[in-house]
C-alpha positions as CSV (number, residue, x, y, z in Angstrom):
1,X,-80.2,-25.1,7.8
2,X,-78.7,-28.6,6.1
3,X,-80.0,-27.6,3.0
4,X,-77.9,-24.0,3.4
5,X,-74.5,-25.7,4.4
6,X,-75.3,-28.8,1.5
7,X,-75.6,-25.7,-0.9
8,X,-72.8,-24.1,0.3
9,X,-70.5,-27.3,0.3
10,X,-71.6,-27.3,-3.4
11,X,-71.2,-23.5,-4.1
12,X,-67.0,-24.5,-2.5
13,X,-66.5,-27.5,-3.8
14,X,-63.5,-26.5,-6.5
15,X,-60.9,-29.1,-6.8
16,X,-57.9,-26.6,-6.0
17,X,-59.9,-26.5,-2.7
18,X,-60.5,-30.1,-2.2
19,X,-56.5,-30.5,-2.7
20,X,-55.7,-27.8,-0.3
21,X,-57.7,-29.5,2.3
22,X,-56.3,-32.9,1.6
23,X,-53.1,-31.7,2.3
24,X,-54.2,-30.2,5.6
25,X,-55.8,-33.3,6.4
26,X,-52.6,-35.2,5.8
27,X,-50.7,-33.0,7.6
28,X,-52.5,-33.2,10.7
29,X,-53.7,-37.0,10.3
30,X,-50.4,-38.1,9.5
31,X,-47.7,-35.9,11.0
32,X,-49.2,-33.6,14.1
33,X,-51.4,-35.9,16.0
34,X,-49.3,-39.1,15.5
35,X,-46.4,-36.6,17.1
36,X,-49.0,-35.3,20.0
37,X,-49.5,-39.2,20.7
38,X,-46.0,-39.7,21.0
39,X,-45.3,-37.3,23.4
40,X,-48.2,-38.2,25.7
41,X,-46.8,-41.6,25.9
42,X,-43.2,-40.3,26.6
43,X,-41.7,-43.5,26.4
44,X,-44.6,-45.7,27.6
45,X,-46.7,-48.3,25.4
46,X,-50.5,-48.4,25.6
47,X,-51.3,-44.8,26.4
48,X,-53.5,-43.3,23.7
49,X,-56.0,-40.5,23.6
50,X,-59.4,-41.2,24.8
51,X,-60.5,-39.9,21.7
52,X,-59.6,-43.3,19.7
53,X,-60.8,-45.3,22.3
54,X,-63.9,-47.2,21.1
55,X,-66.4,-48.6,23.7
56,X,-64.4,-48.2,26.1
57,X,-65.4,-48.4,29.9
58,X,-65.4,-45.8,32.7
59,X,-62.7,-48.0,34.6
60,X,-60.9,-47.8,31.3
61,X,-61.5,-44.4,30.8
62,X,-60.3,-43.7,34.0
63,X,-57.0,-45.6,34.2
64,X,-56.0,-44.3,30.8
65,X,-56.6,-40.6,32.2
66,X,-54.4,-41.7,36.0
67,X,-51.4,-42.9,33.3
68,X,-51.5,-39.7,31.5
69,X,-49.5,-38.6,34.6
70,X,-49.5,-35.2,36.4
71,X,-48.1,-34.0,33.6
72,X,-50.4,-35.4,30.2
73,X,-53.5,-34.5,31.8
74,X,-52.4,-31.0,31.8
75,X,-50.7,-31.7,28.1
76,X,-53.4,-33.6,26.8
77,X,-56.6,-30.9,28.1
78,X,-54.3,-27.8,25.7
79,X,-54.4,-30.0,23.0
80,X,-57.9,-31.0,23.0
81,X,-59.0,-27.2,23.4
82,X,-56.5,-26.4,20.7
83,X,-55.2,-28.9,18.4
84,X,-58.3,-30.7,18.5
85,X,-60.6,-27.7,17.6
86,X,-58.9,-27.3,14.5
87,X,-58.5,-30.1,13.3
88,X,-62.2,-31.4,13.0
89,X,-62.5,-28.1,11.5
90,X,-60.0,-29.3,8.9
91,X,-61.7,-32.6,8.0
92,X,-65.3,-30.9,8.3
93,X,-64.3,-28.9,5.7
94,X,-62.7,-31.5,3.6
95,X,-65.0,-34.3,4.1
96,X,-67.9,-32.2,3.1
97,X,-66.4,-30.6,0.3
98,X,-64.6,-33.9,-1.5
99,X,-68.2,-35.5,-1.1
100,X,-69.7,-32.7,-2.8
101,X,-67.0,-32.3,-5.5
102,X,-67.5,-35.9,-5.9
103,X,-71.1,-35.9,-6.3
104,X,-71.5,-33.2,-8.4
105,X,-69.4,-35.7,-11.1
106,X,-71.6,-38.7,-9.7
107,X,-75.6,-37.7,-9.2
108,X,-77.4,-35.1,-11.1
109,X,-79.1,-32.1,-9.1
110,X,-82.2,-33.8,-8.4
111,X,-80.5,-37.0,-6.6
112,X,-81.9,-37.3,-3.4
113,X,-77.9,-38.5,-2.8
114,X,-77.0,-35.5,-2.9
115,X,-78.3,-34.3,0.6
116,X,-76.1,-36.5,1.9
117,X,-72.9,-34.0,1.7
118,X,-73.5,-32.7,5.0
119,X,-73.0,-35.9,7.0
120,X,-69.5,-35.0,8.1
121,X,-71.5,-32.4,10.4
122,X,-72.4,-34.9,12.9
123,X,-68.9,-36.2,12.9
124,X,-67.4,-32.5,13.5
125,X,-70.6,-31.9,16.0
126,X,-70.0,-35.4,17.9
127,X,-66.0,-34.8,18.1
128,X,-66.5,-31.0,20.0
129,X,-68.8,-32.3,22.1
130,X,-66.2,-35.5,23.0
131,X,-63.2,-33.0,22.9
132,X,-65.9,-31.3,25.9
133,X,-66.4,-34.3,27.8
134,X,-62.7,-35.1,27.6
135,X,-61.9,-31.5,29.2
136,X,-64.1,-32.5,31.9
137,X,-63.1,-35.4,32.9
138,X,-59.2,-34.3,32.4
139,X,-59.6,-31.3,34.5
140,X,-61.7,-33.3,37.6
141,X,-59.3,-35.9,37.9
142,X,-59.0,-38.0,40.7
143,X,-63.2,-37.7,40.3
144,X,-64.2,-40.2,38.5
145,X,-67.6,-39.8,37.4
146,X,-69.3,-42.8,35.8
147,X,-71.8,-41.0,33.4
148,X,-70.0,-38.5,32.0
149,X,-67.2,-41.3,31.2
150,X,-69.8,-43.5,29.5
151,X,-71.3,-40.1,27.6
152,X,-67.8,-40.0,26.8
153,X,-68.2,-43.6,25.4
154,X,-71.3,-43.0,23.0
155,X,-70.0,-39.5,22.2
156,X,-67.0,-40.9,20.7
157,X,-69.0,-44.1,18.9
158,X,-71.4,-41.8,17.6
159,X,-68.5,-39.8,16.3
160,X,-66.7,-42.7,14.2
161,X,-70.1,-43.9,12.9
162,X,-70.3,-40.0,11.0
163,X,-66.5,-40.5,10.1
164,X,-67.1,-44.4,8.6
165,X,-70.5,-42.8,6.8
166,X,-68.3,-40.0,5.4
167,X,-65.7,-42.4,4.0
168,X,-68.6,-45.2,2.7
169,X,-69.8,-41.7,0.8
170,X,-66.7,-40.4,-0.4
171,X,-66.5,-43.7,-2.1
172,X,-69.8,-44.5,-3.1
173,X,-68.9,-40.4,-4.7
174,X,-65.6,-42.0,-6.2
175,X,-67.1,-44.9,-8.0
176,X,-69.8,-42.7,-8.9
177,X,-67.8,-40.0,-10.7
178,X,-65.5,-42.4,-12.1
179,X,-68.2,-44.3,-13.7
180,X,-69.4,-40.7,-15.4
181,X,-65.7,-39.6,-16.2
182,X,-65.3,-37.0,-13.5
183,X,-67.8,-34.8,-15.5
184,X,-70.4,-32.3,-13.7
185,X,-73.7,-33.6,-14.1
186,X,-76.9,-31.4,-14.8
């Protein structure tokens, strides 16, 4: 099945395509969420989304989710079953494709690097099953329970170690392709 997507990332990869995405990317990355964040803390410092919380601890996890108030819980639960369905659908997309557009310029056919184009799958995969736990633990509130905060806590390290991996290959891909003059190779 990684072999089918890795080919089909290949088969997409056009640069008009890679653009497109990059702008969707930006748009979200740099405008929409940033805005989202801003509401939730209406005025307050410190609140952020649990989803950019790194290691953080259930008692952590838990007062960050009591600040969100009566109404960010609500707020926050709509955008992580809307906004933030999308969105890794957006950078899925774009990761996977930029690495492939990349690498096709970088490695030639055979280069076992080239498997690699499917790695922002597990960040996509890790991030929906964090924006799940989130949900839970949004909607159960005042229950606090421990393990499914600290699933929350792996989930969401085991999501930016696909995200960091994506960006170490999309320029590993750059360096690559700039070293061949942005040319396919065979």
């Amino acid at each position: 099945m990684l072999k089918a997507l890795s080919d089909r990332f290949y088969r997409w990869a056009k640069g008009w395509l890679v653009i497109v995405l990059l702008f969707l990317d930006a748009f979200f990355a740099g405008f929409l969420l940033p805005l989202i964040q801003g509401m939730m803390q209406g005025g307050q410092g410190g609140i952020q989304p649990l989803d950019l919380m790194m290691f953080a601890t259930p008692p952590r996890i838990f007062g960050m989710i009591e600040q969100y108030g009566e109404y960010g819980r609500p707020f926050y639960r709509n955008v992580e079953l809307t906004i933030d369905i999308i969105y890794p659908i957006v950078y899925l997309f774009f990761f996977g494709l930029l690495i492939s557009w990349l690498f096709q310029r970088g490695f030639a056919s055979t280069s076992p690097m080239r498997k690699y184009n499917v790695v922002p799958l597990g960040a996509w995969v890790f991030d929906l099953l964090e924006n799940g736990c989130i949900v839970i633990l949004l909607s159960i509130f005042p229950v606090q329970p421990a393990g499914l905060a600290w699933l929350l806590t792996v989930l969401t390290a085991v999501k930016w170690f696909f995200a960091g991996a994506s960006i170490l290959l999309i320029l590993i891909g750059l360096i690559v392709a700039l070293k061949n003059g942005f040319r396919k190779q065979g």
